[in-house]
N, CA, C and O atoms as a DFTB+ gen file, in Angstrom:
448 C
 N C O
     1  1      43.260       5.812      16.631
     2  2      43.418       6.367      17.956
     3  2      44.011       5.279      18.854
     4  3      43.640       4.106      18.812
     5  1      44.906       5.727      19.624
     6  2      45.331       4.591      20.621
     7  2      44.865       4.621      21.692
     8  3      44.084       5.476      22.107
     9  1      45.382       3.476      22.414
    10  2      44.205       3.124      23.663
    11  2      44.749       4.032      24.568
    12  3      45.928       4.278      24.822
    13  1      43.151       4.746      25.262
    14  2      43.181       5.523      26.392
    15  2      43.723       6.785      25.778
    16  3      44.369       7.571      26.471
    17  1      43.502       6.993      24.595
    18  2      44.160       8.565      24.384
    19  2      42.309       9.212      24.093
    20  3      41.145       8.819      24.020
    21  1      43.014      10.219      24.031
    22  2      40.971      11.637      24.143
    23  2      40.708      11.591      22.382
    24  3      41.539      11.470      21.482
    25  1      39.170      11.743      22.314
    26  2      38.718      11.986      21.146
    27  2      38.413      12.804      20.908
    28  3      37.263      12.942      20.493
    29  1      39.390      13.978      21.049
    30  2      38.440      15.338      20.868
    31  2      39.734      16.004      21.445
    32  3      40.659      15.325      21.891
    33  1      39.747      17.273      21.413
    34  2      40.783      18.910      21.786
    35  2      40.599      18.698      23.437
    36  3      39.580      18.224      23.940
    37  1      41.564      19.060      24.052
    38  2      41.646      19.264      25.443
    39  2      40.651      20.058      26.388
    40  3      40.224      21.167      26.065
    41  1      40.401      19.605      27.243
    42  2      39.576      20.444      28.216
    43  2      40.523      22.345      28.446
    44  3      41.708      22.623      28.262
    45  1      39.461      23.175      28.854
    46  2      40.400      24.427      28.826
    47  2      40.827      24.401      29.885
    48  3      40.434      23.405      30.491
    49  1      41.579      25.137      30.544
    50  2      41.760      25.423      31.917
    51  2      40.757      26.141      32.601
    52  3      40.441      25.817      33.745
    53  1      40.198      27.133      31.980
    54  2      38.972      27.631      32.931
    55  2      37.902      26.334      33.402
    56  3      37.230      26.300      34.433
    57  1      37.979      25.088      32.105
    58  2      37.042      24.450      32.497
    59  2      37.237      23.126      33.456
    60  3      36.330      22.531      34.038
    61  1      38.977      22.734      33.486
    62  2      39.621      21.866      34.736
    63  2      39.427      23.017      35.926
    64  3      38.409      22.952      36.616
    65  1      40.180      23.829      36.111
    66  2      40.040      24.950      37.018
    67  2      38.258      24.023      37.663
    68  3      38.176      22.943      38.249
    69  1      37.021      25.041      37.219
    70  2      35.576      24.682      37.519
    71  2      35.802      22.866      38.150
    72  3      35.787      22.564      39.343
    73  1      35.955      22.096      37.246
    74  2      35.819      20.412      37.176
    75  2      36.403      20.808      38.238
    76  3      35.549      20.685      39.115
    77  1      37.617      21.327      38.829
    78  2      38.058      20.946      40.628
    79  2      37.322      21.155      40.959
    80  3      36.400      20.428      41.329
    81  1      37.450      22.524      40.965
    82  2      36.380      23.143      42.371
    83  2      34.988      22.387      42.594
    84  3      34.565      22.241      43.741
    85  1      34.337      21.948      41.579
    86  2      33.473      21.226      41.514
    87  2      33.204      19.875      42.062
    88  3      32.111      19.411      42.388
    89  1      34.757      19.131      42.128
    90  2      34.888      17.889      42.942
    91  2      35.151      18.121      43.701
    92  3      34.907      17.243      44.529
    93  1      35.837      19.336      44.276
    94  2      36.099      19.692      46.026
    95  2      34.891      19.762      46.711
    96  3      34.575      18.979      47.607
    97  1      34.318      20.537      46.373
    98  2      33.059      21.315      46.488
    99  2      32.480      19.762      46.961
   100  3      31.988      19.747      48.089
   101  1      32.486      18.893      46.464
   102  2      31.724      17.645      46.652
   103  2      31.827      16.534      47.464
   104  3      31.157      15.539      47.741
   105  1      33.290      17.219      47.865
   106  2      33.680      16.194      48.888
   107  2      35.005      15.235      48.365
   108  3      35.460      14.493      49.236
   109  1      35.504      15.198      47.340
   110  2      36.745      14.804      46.491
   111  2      37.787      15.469      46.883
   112  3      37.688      16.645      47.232
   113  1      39.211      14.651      46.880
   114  2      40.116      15.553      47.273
   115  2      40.775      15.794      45.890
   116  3      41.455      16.820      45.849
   117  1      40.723      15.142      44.872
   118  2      41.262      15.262      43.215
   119  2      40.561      13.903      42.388
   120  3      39.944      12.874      42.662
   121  1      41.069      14.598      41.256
   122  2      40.623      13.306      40.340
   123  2      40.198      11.546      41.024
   124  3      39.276      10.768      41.268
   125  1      41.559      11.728      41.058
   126  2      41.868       9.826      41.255
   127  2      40.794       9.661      42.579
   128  3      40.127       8.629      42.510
   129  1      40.584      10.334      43.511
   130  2      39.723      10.400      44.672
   131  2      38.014      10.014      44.118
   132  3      37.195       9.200      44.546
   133  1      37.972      10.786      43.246
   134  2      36.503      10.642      42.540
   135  2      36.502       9.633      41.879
   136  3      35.473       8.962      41.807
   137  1      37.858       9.198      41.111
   138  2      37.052       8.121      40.216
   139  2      36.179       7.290      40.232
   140  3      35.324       7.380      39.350
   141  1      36.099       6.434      41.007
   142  2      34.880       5.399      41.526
   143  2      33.731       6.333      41.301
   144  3      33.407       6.714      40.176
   145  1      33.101       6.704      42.446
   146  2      32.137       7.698      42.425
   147  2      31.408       8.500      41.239
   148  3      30.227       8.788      41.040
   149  1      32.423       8.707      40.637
   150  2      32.126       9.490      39.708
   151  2      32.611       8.845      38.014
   152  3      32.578       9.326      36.881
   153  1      32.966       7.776      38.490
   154  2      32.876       7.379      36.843
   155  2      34.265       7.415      36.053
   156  3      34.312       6.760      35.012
   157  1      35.149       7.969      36.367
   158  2      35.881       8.193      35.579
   159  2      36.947       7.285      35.081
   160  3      37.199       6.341      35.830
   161  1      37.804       7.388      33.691
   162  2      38.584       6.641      33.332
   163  2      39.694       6.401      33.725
   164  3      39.819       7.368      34.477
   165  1      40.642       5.847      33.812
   166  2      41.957       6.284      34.204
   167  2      42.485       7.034      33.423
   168  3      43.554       7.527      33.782
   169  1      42.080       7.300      32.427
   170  2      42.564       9.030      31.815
   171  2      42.487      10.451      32.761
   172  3      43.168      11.405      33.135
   173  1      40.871       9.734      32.874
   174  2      40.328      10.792      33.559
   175  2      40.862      11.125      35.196
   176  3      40.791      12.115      35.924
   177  1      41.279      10.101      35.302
   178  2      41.778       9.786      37.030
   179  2      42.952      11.112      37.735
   180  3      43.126      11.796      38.744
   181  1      43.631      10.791      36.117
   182  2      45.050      11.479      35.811
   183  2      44.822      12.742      35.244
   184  3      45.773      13.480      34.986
   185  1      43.324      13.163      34.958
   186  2      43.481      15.059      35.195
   187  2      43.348      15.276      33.613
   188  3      43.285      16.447      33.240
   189  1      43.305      14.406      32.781
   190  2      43.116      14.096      31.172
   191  2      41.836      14.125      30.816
   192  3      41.223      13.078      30.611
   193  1      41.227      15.419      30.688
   194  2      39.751      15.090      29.890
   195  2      39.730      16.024      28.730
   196  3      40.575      16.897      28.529
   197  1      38.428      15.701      27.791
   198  2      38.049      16.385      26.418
   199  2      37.333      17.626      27.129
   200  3      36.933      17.949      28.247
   201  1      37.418      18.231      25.571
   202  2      36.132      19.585      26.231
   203  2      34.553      19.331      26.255
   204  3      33.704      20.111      26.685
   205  1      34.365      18.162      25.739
   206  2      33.034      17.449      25.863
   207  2      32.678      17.099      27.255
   208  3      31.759      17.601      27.901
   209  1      33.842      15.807      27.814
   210  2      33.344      15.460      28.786
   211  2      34.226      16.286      29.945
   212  3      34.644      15.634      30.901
   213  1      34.507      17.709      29.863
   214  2      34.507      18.221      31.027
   215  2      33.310      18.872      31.210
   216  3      32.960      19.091      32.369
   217  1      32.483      19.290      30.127
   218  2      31.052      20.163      29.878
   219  2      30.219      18.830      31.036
   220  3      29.833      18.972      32.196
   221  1      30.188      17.961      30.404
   222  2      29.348      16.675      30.647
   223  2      29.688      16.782      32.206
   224  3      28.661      16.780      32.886
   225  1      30.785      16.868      32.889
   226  2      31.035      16.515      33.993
   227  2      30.638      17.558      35.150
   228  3      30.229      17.386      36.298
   229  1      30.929      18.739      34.371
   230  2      30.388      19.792      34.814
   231  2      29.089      19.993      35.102
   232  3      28.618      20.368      36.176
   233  1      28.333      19.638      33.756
   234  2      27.307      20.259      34.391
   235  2      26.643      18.901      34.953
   236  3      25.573      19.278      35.431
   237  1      26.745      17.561      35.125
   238  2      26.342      16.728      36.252
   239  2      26.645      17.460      37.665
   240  3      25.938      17.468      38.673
   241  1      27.509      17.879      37.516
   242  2      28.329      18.428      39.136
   243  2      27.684      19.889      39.648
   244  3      28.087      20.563      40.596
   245  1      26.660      20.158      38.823
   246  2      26.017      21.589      39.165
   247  2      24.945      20.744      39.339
   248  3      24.451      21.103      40.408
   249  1      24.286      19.805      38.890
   250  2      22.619      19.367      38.669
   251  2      22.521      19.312      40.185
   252  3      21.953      20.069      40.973
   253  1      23.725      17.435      40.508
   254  2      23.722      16.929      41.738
   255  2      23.819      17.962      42.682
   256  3      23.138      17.585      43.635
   257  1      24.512      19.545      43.039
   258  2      24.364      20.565      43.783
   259  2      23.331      20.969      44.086
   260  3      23.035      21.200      45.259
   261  1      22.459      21.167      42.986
   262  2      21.031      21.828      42.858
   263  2      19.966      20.916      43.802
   264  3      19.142      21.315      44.625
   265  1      20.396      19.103      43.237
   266  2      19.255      18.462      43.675
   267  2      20.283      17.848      45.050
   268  3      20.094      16.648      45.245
   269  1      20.992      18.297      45.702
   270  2      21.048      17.764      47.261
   271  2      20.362      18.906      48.042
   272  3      20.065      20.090      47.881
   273  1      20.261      17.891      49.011
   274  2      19.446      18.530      50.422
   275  2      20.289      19.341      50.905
   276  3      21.496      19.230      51.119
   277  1      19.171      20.617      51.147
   278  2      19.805      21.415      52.148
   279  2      20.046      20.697      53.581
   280  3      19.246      19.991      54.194
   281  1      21.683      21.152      54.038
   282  2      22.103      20.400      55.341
   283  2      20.976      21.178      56.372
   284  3      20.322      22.217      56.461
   285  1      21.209      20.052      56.993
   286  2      20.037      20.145      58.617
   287  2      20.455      21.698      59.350
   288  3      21.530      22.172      58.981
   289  1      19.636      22.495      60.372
   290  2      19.622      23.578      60.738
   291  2      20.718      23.133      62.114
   292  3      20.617      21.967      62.497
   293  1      21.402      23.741      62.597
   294  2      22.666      23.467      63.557
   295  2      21.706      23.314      64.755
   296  3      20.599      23.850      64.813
   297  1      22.242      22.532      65.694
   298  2      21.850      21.450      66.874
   299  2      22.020      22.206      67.702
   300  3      23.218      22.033      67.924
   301  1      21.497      23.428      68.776
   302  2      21.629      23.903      69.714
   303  2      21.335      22.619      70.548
   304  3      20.539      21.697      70.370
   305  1      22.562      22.965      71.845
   306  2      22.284      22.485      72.855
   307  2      21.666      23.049      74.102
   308  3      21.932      24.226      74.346
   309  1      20.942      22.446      74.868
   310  2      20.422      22.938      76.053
   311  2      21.386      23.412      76.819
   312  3      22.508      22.920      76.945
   313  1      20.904      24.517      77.419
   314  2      21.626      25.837      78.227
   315  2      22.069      24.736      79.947
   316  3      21.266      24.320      80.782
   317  1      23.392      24.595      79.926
   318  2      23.480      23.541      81.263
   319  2      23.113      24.743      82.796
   320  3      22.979      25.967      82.817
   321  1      23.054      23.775      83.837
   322  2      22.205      24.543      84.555
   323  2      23.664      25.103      85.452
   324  3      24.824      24.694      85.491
   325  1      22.932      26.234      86.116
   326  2      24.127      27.307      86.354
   327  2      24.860      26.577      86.816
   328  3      24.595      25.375      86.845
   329  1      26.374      27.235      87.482
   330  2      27.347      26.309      88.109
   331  2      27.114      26.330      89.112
   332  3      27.515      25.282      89.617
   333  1      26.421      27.267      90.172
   334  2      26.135      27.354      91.303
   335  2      25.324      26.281      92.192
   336  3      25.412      25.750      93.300
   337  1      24.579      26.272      91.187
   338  2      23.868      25.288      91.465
   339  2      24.501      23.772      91.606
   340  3      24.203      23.020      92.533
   341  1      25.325      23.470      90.657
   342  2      25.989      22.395      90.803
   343  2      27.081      22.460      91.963
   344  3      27.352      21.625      92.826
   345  1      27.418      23.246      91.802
   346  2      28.807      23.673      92.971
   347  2      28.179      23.380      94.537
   348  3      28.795      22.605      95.268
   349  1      26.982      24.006      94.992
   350  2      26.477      23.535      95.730
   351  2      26.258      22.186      96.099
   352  3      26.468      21.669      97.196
   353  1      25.692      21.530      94.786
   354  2      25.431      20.305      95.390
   355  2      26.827      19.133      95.535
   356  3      26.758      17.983      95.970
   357  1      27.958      19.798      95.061
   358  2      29.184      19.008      95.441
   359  2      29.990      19.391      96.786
   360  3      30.771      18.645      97.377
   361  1      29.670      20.592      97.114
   362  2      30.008      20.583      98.360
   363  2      29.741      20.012      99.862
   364  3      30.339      20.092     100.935
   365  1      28.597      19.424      99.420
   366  2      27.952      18.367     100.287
   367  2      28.925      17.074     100.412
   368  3      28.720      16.319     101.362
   369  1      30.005      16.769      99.476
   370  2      31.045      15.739      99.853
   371  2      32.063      15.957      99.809
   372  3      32.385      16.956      99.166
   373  1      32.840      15.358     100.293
   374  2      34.286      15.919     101.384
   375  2      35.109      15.314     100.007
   376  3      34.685      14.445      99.245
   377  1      36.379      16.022      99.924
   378  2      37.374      15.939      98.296
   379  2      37.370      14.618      98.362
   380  3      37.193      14.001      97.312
   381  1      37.605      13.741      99.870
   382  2      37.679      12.195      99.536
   383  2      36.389      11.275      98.945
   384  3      36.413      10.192      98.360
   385  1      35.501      11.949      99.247
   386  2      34.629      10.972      98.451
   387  2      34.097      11.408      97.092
   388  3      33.188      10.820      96.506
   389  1      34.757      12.529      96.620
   390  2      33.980      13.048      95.285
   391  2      35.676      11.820      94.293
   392  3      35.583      11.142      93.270
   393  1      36.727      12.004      95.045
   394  2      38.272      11.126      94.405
   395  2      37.651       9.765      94.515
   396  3      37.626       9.170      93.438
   397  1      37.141       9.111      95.543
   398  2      36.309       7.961      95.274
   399  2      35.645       7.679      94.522
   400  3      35.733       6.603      93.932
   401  1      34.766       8.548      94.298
   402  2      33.484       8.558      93.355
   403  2      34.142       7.941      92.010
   404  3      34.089       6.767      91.642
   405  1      34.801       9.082      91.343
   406  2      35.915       8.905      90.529
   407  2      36.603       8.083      90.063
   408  3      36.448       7.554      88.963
   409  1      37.619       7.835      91.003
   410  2      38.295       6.442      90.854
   411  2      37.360       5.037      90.417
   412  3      37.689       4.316      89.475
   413  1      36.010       4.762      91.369
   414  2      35.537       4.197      90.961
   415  2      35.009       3.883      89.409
   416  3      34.923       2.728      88.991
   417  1      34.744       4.791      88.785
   418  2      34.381       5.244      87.610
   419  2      35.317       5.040      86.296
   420  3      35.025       5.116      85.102
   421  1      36.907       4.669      87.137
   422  2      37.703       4.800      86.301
   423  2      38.625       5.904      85.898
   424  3      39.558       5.939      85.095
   425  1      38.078       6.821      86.711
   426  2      39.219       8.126      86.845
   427  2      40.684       7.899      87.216
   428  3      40.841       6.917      87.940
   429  1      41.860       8.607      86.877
   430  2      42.772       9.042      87.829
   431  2      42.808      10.158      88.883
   432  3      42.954      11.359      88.654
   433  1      42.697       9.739      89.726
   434  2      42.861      11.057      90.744
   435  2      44.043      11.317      91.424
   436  3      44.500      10.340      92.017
   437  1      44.675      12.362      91.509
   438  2      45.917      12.746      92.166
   439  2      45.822      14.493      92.765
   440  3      45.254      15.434      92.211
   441  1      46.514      14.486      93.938
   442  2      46.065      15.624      94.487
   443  2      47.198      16.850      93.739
   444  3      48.364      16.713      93.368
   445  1      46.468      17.810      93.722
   446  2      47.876      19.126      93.129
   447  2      48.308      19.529      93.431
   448  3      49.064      20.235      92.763
């Protein structure tokens, strides 16, 4: 056998097909993306695997699915308080000192 060639019959396509989706799915954008991570040869880098170690790769890539954490429940934010309320309390300063305010702060202010 020569170096870097497969020991074994080609992976199928149904089972590269899966092996993507499986590294997408994971956060990989292709092979060569995973290699580190995931081990692979520079055979493997290049989209070249057996039907052994696409089984092998596969089903690591279902286990690690199974055993990650479910992502966190989405972050509602607090309901901001009406605008009225705020609107009010800016009308208490005249356009020049709210452009002050501003500027100070680091704003650009320019009139429209």
């Amino acid at each position: 056998m020569a170096f870097g060639q497969a020991s074994g019959p080609p992976a199928s396509h149904s089972q590269m097909r899966e092996l993507t989706e499986l590294l997408q799915a994971a956060g990989h954008s292709d092979f060569r993306d995973a290699r580190g991570p995931m081990g692979f040869t520079q055979r493997q880098a290049n989209g070249k695997f057996t039907r052994d170690e696409a089984e092998e790769y596969i089903a690591a890539l279902h286990e690690a699915a199974e055993d990650a954490p479910e992502p966190p429940p989405a972050v509602t934010r607090p309901t901001p308080a009406p605008r009225s309320r705020a609107a009010a309390q800016l009308e208490k300063f005249s356009d020049e000192q709210l452009a002050a305010e501003l500027q100070r702060r680091g704003w650009v202010v320019m009139e429209p």
